[in-house]
C-alpha positions, -999 to 999 in steps of 0.1 A, spaced: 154 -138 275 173 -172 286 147 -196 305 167 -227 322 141 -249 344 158 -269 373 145 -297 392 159 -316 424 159 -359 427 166 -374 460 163 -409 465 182 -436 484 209 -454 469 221 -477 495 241 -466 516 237 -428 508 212 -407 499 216 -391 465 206 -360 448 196 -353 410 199 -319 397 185 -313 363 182 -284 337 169 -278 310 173 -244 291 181 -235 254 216 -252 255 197 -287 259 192 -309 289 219 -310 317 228 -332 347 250 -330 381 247 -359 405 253 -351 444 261 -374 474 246 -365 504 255 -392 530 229 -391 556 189 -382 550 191 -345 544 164 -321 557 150 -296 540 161 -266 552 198 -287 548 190 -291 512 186 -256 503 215 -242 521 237 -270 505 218 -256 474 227 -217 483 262 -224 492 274 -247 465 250 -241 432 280 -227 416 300 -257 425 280 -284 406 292 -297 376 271 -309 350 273 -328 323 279 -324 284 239 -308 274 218 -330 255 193 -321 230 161 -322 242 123 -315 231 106 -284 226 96 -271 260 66 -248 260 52 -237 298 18 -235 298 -1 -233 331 -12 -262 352 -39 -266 382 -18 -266 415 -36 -302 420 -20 -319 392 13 -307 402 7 -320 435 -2 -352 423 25 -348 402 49 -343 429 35 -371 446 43 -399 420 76 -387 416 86 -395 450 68 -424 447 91 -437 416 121 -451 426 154 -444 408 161 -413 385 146 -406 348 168 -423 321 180 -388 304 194 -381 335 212 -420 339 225 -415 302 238 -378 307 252 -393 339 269 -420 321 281 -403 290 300 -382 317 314 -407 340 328 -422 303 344 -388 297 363 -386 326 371 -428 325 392 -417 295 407 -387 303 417 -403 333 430 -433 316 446 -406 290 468 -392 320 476 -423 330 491 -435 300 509 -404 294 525 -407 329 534 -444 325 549 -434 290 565 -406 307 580 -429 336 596 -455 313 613 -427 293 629 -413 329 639 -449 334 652 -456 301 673 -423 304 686 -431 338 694 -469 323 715 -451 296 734 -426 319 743 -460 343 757 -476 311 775 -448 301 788 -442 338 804 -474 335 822 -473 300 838 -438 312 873 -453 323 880 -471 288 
């Protein structure tokens, strides 16, 4: 059986509010980053979560530890729960996974690019050479 544990972050990240989703399953430890704009609800947060789960893209997975659940008293999860909205900012697996992402699409972006600025010269260097030979016609 396939076991994947998810966990929301929302914090503030001036302006906007920010969400973290994280999971972790056998493939390793993944990450997807959402803006939310204004301070979202509850009950707004989990039909944004119903609607668009499918929607989220995360990033490459990362290795990460053996997991092994093992039960906990409700009151440490609570306190638990507690001092992580407490903690400001997001856990730094999920700032590197977020990172090594936003580099991935930096240079597939910066791939296109070139390839359209390579693509763009050739076009002009073509239309160059059909001006030239446009002129040297009546010889």
């Amino acid at each position: 059986m396939n076991k994947v544990t998810t966990s929301l972050t929302i914090f503030f990240d001036p302006p906007f509010w920010v969400g973290i989703f994280e999971r972790l399953g056998e493939q390793g430890y993944e990450v997807s980053k959402v803006t939310f704009g204004m301070e979202p609800k509850d009950y707004e947060v989990n039909e944004w979560y119903q609607e668009n789960w499918n929607r989220l893209k995360f990033s490459s997975p990362v290795k990460a530890g053996v997991y092994q659940e093992r039960k906990v008293n409700f009151k440490r999860i609570q306190k638990q729960a507690k001092k992580a909205v407490e903690e400001k900012g997001i856990g730094t697996k999920a700032q590197q996974a977020l990172q090594r992402q936003h580099e991935l699409l930096k240079q597939e972006r910066s791939v296109m690019t070139r390839e359209q600025r390579e693509e763009e010269k050739r076009r002009q260097f073509l239309i160059h050479q059909q001006k030239k030979k446009e002129k040297h016609k009546g010889r």
